[in-house]
C-alpha positions as CSV (number, residue, x, y, z in Angstrom):
1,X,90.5,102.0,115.8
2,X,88.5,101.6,112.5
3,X,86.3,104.7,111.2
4,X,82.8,103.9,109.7
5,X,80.2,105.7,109.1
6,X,76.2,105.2,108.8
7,X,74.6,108.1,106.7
8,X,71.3,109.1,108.4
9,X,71.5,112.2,106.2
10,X,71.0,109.7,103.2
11,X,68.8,107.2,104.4
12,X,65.6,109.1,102.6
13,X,67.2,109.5,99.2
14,X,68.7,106.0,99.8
15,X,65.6,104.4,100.1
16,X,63.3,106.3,97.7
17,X,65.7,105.3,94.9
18,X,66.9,108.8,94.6
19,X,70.5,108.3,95.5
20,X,71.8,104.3,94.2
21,X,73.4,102.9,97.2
22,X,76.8,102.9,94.6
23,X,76.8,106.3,94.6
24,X,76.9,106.6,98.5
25,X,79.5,103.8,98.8
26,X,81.8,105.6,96.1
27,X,81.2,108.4,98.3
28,X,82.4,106.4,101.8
29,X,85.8,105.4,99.6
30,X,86.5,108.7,98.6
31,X,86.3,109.4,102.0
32,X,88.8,107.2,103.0
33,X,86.7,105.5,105.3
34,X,87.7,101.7,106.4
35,X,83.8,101.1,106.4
36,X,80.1,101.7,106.4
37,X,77.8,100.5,108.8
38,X,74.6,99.3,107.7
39,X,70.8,99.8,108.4
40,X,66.7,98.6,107.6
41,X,66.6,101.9,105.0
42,X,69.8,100.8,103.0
43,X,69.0,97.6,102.1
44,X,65.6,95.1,101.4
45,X,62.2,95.2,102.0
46,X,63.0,98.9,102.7
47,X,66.1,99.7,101.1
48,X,67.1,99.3,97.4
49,X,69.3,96.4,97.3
50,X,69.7,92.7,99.3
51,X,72.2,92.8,102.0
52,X,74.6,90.3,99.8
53,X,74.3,92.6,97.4
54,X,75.2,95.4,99.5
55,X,78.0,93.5,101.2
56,X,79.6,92.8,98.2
57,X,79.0,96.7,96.4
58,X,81.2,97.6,100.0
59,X,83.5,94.9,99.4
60,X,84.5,95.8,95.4
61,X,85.4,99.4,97.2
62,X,87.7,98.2,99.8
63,X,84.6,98.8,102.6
64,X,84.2,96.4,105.7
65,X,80.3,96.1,106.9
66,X,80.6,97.5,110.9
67,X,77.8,97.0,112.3
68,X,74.2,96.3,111.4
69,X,72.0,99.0,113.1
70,X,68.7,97.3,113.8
71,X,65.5,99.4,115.8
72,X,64.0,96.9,118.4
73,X,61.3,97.8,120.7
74,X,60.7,95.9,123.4
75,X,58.7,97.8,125.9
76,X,55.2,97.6,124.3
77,X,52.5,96.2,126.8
78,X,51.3,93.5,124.3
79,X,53.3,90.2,125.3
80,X,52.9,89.6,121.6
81,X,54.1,92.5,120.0
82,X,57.4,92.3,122.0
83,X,57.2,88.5,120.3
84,X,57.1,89.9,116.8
85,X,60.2,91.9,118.1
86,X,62.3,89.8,119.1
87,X,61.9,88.0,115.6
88,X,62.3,90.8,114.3
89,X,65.7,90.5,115.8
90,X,66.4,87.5,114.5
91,X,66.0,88.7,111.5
92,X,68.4,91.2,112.1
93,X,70.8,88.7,113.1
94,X,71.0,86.7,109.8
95,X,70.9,90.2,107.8
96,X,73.8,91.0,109.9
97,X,75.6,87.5,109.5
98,X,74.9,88.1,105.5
99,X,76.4,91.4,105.7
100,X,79.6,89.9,107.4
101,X,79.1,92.8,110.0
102,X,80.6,91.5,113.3
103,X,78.1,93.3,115.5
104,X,74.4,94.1,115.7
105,X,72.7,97.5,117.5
106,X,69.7,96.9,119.9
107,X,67.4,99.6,121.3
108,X,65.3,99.3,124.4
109,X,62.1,100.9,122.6
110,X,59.6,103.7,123.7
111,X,59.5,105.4,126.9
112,X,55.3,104.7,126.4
113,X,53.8,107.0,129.7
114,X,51.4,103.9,130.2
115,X,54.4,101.5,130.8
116,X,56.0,101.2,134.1
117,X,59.7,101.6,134.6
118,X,59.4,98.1,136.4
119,X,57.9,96.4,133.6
120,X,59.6,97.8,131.0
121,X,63.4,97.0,132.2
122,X,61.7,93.6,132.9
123,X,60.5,93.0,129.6
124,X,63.5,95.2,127.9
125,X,66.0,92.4,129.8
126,X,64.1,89.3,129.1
127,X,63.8,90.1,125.9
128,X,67.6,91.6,125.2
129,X,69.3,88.5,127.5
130,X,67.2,85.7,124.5
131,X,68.4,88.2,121.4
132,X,71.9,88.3,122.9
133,X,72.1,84.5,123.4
134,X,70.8,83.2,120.3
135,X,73.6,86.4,118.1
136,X,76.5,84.9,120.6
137,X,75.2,81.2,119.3
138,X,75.9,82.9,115.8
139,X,79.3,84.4,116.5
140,X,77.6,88.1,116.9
141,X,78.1,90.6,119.4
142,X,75.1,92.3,120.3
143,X,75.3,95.8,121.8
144,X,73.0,98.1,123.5
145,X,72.9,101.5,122.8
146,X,72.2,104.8,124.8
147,X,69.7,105.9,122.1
148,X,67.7,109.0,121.8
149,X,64.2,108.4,119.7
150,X,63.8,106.7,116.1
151,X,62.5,108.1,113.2
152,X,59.4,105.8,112.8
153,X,58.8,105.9,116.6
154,X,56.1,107.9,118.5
155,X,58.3,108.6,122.1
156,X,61.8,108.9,123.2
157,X,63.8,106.1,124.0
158,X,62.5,104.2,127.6
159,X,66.5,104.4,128.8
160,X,67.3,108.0,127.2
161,X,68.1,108.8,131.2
162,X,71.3,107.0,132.4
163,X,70.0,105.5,135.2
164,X,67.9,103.6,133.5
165,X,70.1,102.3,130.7
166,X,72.3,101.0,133.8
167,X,70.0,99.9,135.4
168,X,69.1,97.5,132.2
169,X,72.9,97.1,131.7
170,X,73.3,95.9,135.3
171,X,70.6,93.2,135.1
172,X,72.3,92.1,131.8
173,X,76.0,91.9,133.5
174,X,75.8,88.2,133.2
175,X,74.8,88.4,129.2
176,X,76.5,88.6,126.3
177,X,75.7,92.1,125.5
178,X,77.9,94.8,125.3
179,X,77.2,99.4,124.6
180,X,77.0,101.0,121.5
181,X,77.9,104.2,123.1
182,X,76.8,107.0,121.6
183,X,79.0,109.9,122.7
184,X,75.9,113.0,121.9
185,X,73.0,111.0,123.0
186,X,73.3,112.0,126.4
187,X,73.4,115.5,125.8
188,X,69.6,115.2,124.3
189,X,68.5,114.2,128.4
190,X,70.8,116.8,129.4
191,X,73.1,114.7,131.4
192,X,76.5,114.4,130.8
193,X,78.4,111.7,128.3
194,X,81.7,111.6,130.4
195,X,79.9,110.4,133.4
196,X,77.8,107.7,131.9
197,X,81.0,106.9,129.5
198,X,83.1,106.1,132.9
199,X,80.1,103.7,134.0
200,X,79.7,101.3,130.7
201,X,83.6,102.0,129.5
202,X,84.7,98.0,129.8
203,X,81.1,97.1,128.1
204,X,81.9,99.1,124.9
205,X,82.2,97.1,121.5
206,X,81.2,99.9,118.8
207,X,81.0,103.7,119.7
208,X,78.9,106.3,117.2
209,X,80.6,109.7,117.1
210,X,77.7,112.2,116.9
211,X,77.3,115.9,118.0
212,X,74.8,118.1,119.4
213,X,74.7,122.5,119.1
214,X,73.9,122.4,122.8
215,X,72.9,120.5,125.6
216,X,68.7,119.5,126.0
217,X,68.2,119.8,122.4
218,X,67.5,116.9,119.7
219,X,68.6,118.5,116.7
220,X,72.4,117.6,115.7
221,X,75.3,118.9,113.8
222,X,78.3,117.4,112.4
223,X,80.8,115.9,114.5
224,X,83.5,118.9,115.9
225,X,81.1,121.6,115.7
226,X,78.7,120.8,119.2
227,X,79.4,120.4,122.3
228,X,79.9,116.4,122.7
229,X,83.2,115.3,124.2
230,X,84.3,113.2,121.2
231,X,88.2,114.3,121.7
232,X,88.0,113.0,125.2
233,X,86.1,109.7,124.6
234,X,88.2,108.6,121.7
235,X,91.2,109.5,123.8
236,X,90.1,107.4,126.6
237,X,89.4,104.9,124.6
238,X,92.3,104.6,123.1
239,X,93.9,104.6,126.4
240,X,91.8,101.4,127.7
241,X,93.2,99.6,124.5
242,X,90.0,99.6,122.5
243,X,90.7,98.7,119.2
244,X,87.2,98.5,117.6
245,X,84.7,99.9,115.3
246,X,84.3,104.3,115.3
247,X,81.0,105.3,113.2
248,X,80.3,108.3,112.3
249,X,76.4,108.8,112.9
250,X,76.4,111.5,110.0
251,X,72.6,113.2,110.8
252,X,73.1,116.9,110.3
253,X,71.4,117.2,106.8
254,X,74.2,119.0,105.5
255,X,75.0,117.2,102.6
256,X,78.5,116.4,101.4
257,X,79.8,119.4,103.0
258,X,78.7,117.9,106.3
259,X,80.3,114.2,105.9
260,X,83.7,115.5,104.8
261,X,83.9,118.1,108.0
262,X,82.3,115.3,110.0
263,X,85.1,112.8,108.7
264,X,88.0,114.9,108.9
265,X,87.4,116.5,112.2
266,X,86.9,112.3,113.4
267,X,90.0,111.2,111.5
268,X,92.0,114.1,113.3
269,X,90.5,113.2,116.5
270,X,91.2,109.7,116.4
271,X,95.1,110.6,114.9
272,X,95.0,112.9,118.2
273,X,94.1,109.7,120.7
274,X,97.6,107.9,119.6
């Protein structure tokens, strides 16, 4: 297994111009990371630089691309707004293609109270089984994750419960769409990681290592100092012969102190799983 990491602690200073993307990437190869995953905030019309440009700043480190993080939401009422979405993920696609990131992230969208849960896991499928056809077309994986709520979005994720998310993943068996599994995220619902880990194990391309201080609570810490079973997932994965992409989802807003615990405590954890 590969370690990553995407640095949500960053993405403000990133953005604003305050931090050059070289400075974070210098920090990622200091770290002795074997990549850095990618998102909207790092790179153009939001971030600083163009994704080639980015791509080859992670490249002149030794840094792999792993992933391109996108924010889709495909559960607003307006037949036309979920049309701007999924072009939006198209979009997506050839930022991740230009990245040379073998896999893209997807996201279900809002859990808005004036949407059904019938119609939006129908338009949430629809909608993921065309994105995930046209990235396979391009040689992309395209994975779902078990999300918990976006910075630029109103309401928690529609499948931040379980059962929904497999309900979603079950309608999509026959699609090329794997799980970003997020090992925290299920703490935020209160439900338990293992559990949902067990159902969507085989359907795993890229897992994000994140921790929570307790369970029901959306506020988290650096990986190794919560409560999520990271140890036990890594181990498991290992176990299954997963050989993919870890990212560290580094959103604790401790600054460096918090990537280098976050990044040793992962690196021991995944040294552990052998």
């Amino acid at each position: 297994m590969k370690l990553s990491c995407i640095p949500v602690t960053y993405f403000d200073a990133i953005s604003s111009g305050r931090m050059p993307v070289e400075r974070w990437l210098d920090f990622a190869a200091e770290l002795g990371l074997d990549g850095v995953e990618c998102g909207p905030l790092l790179i153009q019309p939001l971030g600083p630089v163009s994704a080639a440009r980015f791509r080859k700043l992670a490249e002149a480190r030794g840094l792999e691309v792993s992933n391109y993080t996108g924010y889709s939401d495909f559960t607003h009422p307006d037949s036309e707004v979920r049309a701007r979405e999924l072009e939006h993920v198209r979009a997506n696609i050839r930022l991740a293609l230009e990245l040379g990131a073998p896999s893209l992230r997807v996201l279900t969208g809002q859990q808005r109270p004036e949407v059904s849960r019938r119609d939006g896991v129908d338009w949430v499928v629809e909608s993921i089984r065309r994105a995930a056809d046209e990235a396979a077309r391009a040689g992309l994986r395209l994975n779902l994750e078990n999300h918990t709520k976006a910075f630029t979005w109103t309401h928690f994720d529609f499948a931040i419960r379980g059962e929904v998310f497999l309900e979603i993943l079950d309608r999509l068996k026959d699609a090329p769409v794997g799980v970003q599994f997020d090992i925290a995220n299920p703490l935020v619902a209160g439900e338990d990681p293992l559990a949902l880990f067990e159902r969507v194990r085989e359907r795993i391309g890229y897992v994000h290592v994140n921790d929570v201080a307790r369970p029901g609570v959306f506020e988290f810490v650096h990986a190794g100092t919560g409560v999520a079973p990271i140890r036990q997932v890594l181990a498991e994965l290992r176990r299954q012969g997963y050989q993919g992409w870890v990212g560290i989802e580094e959103a604790s807003r401790t600054g460096e102190e918090g990537f280098r615990k976050a990044v040793a405590f992962s690196r021991q954890a995944l040294t552990a799983a052998d």
